[in-house]
KEFINU-88462 format. One record per atom (N, C-alpha, C): residue number from 1; residue in three letters; chain; atom name; x, y, z. Coordinates in pm, whole numbers, plus 50000, padded with zeros to 5 digits. Layout:
<vexvo NUM, ALA, A, CA, <X, Y, Z>>
...
This chain:
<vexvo 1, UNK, A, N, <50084, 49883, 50000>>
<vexvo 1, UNK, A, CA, <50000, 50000, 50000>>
<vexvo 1, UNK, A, C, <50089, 50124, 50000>>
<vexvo 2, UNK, A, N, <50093, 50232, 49856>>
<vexvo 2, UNK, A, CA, <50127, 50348, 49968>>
<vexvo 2, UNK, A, C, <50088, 50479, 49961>>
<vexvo 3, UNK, A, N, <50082, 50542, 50078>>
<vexvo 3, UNK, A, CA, <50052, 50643, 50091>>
<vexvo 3, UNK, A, C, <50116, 50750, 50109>>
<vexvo 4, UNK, A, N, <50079, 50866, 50078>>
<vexvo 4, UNK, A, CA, <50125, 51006, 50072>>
<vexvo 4, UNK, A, C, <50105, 51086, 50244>>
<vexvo 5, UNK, A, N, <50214, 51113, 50309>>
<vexvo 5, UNK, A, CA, <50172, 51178, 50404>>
<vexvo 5, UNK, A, C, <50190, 51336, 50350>>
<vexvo 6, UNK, A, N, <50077, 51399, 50383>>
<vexvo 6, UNK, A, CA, <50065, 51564, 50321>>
<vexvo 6, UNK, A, C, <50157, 51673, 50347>>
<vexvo 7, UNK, A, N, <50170, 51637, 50505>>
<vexvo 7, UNK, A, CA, <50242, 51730, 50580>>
<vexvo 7, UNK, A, C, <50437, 51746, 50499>>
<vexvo 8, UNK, A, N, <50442, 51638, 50424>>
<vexvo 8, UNK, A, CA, <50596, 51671, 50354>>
<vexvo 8, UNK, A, C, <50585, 51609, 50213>>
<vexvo 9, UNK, A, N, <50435, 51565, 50167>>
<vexvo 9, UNK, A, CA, <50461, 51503, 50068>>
<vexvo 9, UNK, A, C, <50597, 51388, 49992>>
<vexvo 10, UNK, A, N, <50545, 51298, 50139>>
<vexvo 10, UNK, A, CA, <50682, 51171, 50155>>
<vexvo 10, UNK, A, C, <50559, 51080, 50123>>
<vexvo 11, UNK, A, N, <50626, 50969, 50010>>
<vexvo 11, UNK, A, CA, <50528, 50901, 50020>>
<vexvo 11, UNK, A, C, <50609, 50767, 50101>>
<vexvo 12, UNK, A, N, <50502, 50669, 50167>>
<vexvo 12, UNK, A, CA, <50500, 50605, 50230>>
<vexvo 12, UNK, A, C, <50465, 50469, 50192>>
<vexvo 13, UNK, A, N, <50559, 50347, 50221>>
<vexvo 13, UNK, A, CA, <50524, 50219, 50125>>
<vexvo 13, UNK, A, C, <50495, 50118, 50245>>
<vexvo 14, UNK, A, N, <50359, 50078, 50252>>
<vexvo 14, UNK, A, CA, <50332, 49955, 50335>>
<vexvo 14, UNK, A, C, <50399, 49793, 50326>>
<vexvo 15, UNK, A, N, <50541, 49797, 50365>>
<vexvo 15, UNK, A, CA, <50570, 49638, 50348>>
<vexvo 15, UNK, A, C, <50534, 49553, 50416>>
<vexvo 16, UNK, A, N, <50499, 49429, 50398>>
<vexvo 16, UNK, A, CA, <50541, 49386, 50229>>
<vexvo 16, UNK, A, C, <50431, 49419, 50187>>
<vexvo 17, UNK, A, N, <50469, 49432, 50019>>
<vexvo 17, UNK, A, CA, <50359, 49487, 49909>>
<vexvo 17, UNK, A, C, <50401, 49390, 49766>>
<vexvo 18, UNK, A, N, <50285, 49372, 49693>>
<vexvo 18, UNK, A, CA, <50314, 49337, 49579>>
<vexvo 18, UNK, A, C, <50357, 49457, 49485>>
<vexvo 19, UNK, A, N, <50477, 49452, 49402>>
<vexvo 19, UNK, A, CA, <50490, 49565, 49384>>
<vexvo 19, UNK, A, C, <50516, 49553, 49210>>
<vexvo 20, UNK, A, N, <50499, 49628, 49099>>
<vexvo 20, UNK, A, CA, <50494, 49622, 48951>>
<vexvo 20, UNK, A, C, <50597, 49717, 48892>>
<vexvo 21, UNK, A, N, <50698, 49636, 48805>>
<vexvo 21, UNK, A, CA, <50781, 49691, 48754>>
<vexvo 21, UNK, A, C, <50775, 49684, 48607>>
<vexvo 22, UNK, A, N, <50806, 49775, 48498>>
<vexvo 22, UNK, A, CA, <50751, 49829, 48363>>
<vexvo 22, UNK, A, C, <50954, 49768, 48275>>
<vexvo 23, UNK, A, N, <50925, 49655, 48238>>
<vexvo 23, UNK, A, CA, <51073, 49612, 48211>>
<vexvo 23, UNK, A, C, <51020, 49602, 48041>>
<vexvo 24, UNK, A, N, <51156, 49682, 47942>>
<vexvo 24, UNK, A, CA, <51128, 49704, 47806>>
<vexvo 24, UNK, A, C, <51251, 49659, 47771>>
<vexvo 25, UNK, A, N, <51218, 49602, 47617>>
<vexvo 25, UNK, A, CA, <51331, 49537, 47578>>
<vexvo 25, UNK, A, C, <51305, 49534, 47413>>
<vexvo 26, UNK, A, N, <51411, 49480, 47368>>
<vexvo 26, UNK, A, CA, <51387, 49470, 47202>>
<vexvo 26, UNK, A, C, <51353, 49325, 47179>>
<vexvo 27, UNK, A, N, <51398, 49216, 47214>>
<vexvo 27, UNK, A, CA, <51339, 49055, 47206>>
<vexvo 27, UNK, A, C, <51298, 49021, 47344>>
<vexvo 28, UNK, A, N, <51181, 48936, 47301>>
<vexvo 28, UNK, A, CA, <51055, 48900, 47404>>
<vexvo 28, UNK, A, C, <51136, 48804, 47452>>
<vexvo 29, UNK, A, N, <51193, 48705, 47392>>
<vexvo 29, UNK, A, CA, <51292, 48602, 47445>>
<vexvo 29, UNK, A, C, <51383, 48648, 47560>>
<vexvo 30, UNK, A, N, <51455, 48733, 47533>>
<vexvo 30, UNK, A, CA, <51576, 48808, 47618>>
<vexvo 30, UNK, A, C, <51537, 48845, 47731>>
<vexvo 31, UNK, A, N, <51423, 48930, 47705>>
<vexvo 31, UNK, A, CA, <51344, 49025, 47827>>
<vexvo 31, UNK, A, C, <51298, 48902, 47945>>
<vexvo 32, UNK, A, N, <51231, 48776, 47888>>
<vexvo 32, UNK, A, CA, <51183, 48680, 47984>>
<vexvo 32, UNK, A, C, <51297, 48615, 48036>>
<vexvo 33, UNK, A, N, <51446, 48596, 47958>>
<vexvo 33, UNK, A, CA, <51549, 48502, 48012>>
<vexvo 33, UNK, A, C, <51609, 48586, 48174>>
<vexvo 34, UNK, A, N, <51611, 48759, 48127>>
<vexvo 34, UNK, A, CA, <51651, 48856, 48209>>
<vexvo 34, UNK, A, C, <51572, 48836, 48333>>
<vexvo 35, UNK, A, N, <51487, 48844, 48334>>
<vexvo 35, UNK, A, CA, <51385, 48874, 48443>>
<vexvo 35, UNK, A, C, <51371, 48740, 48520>>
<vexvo 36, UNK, A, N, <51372, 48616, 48451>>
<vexvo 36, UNK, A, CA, <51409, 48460, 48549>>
<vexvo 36, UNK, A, C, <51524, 48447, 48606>>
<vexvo 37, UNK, A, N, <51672, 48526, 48531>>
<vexvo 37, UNK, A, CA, <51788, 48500, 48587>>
<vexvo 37, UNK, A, C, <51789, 48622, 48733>>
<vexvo 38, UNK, A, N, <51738, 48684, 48694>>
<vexvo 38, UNK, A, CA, <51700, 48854, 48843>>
<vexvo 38, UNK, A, C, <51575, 48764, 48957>>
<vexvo 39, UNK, A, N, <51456, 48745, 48871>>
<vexvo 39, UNK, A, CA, <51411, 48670, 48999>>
<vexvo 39, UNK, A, C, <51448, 48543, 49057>>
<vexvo 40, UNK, A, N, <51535, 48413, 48988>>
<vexvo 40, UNK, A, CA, <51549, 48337, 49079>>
<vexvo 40, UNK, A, C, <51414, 48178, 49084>>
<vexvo 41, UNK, A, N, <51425, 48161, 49160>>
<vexvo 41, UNK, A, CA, <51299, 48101, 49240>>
<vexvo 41, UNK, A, C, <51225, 48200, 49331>>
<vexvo 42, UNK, A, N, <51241, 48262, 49327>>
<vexvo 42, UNK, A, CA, <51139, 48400, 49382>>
<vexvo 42, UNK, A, C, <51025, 48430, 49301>>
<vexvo 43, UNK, A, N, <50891, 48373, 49389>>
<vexvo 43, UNK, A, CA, <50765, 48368, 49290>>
<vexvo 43, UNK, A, C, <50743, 48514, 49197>>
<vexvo 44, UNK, A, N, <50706, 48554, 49133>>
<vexvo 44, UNK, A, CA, <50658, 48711, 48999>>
<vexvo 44, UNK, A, C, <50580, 48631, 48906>>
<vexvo 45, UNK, A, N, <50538, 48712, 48856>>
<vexvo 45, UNK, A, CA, <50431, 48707, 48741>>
<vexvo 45, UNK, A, C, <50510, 48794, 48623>>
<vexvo 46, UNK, A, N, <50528, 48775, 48498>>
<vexvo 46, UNK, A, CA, <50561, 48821, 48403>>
<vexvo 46, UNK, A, C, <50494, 48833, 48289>>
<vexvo 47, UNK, A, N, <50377, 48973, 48245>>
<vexvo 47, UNK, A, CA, <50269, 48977, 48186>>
<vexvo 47, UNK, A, C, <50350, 49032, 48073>>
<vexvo 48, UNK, A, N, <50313, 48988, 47926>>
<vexvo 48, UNK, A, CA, <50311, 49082, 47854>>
<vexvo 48, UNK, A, C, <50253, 49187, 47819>>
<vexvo 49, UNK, A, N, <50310, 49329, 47820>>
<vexvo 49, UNK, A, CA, <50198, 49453, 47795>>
<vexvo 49, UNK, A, C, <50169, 49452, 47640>>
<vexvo 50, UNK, A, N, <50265, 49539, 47581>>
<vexvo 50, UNK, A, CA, <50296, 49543, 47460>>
<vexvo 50, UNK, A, C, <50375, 49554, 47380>>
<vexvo 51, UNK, A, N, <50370, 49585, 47263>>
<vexvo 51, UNK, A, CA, <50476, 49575, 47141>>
<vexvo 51, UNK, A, C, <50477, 49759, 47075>>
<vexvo 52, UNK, A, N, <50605, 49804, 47087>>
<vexvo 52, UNK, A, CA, <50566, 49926, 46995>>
<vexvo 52, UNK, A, C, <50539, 49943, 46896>>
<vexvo 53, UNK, A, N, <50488, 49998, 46765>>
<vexvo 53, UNK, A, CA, <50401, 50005, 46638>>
<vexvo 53, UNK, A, C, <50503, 49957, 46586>>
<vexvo 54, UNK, A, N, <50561, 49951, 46572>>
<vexvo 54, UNK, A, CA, <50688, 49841, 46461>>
<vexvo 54, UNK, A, C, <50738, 49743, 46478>>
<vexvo 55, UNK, A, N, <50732, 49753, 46621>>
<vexvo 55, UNK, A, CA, <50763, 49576, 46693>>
<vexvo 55, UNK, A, C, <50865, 49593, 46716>>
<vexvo 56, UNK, A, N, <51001, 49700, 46736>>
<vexvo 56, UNK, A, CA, <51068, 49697, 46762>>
<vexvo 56, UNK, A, C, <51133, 49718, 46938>>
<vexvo 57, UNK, A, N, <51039, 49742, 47019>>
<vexvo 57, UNK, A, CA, <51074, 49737, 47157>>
<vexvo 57, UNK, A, C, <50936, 49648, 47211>>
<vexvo 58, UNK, A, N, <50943, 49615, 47318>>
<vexvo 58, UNK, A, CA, <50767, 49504, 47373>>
<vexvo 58, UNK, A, C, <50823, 49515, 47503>>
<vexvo 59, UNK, A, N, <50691, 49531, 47578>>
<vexvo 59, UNK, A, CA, <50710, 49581, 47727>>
<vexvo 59, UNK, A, C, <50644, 49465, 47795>>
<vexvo 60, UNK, A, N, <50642, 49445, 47924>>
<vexvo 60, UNK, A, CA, <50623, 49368, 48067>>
<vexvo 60, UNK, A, C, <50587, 49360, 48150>>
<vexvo 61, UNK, A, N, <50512, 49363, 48222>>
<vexvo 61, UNK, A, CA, <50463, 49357, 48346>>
<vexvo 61, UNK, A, C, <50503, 49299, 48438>>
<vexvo 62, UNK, A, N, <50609, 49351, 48554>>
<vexvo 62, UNK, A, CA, <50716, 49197, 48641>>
<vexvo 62, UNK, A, C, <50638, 49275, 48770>>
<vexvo 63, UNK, A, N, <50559, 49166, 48850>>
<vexvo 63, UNK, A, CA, <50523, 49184, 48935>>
<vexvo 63, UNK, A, C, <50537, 49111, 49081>>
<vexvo 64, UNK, A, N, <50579, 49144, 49176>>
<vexvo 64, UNK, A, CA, <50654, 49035, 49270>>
<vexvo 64, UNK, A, C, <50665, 49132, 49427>>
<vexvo 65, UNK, A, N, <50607, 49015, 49522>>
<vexvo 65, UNK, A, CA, <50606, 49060, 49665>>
<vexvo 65, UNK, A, C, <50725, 49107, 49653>>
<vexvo 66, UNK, A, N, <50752, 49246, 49724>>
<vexvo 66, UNK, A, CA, <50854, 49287, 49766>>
<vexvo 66, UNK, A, C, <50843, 49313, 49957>>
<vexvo 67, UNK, A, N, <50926, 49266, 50041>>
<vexvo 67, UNK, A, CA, <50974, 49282, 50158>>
<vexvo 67, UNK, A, C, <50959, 49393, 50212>>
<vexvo 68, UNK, A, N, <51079, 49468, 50198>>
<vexvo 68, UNK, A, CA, <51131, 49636, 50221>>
<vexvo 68, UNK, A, C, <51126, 49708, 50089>>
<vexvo 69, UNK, A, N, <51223, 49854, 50145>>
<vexvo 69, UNK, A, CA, <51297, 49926, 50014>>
<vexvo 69, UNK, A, C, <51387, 49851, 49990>>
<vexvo 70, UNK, A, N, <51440, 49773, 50046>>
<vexvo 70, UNK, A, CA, <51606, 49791, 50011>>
<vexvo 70, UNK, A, C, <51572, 49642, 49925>>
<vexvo 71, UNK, A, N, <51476, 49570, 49905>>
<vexvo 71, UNK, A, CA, <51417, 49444, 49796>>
<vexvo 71, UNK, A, C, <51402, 49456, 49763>>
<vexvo 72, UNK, A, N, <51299, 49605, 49728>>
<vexvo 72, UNK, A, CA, <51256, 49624, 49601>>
<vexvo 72, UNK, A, C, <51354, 49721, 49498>>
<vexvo 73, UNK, A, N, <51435, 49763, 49608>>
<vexvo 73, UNK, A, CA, <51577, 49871, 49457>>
<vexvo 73, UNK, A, C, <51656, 49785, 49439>>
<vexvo 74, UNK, A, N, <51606, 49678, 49465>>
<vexvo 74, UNK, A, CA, <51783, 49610, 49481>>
<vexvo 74, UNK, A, C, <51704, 49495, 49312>>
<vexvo 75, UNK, A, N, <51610, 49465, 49298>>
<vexvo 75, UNK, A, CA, <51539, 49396, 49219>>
<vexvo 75, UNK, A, C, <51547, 49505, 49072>>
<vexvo 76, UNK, A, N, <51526, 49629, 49126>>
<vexvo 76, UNK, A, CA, <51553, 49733, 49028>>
<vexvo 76, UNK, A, C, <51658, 49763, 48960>>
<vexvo 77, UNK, A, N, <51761, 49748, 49037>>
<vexvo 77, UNK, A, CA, <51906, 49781, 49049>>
<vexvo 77, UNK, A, C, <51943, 49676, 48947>>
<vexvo 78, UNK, A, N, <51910, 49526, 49017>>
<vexvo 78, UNK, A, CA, <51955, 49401, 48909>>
<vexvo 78, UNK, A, C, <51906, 49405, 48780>>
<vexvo 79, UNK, A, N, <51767, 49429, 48748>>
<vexvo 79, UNK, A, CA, <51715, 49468, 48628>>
<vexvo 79, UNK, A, C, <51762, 49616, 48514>>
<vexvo 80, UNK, A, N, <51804, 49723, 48530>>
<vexvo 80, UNK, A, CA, <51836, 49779, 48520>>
<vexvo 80, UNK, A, C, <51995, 49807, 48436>>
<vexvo 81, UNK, A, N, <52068, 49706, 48529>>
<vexvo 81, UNK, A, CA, <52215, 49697, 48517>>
<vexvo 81, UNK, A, C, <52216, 49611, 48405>>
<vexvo 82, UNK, A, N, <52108, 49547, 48384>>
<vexvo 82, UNK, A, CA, <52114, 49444, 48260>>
<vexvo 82, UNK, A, C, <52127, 49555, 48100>>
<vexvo 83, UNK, A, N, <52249, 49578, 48018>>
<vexvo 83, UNK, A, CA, <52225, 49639, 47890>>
<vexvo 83, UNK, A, C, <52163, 49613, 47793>>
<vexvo 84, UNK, A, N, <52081, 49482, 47812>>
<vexvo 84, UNK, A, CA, <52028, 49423, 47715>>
<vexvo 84, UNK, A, C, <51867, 49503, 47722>>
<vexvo 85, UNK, A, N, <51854, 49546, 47837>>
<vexvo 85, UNK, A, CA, <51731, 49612, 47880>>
<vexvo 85, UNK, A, C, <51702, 49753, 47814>>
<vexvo 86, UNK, A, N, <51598, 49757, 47739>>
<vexvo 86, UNK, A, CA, <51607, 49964, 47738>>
<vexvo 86, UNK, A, C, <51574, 50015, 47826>>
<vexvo 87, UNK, A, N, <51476, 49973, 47951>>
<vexvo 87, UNK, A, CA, <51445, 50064, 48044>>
<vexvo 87, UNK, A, C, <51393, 49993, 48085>>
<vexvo 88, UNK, A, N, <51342, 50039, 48251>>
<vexvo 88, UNK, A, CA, <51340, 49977, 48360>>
<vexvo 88, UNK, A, C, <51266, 50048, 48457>>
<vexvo 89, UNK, A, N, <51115, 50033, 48423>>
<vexvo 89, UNK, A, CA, <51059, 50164, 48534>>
<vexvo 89, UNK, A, C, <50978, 50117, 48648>>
């Protein structure tokens, strides 16, 4: 869950949370090998979103209990560092 406290506009993350990460790539193959070698045996769901109008990038849906912060940047961090990745949101 999270919420916004007003008084500093900090937002606030209820752990643990299921939490959704936006992973883009140029092959659908690559993007799924990336994201099994980052999660592990660590249960996620890996949805396909879409394909851009030419088919040249296709996006993801990686969704997976996260613990804390420091599980869920660190899941970010691993995804991210991958160059095979275009982005990682």
């Amino acid at each position: 869950m999270v919420l916004i406290n007003e008084s500093d506009k900090k937002v606030e993350i209820a752990y643990p949370c299921e939490w959704k990460y936006r992973v883009i790539g140029e092959k659908r193959e690559e993007i799924e090998e990336i994201v099994k070698s980052v999660m592990g045996e660590r249960p996620h769901t890996l949805t396909f979103s879409k394909s851009s109008g030419k088919g040249s990038y296709h996006s993801y849906e990686l969704c997976a209990l996260v613990h804390n912060e420091d599980d869920r940047t660190e899941i970010f961090r691993q995804l991210k560092q991958n160059d095979r990745l275009k982005m990682v949101l």
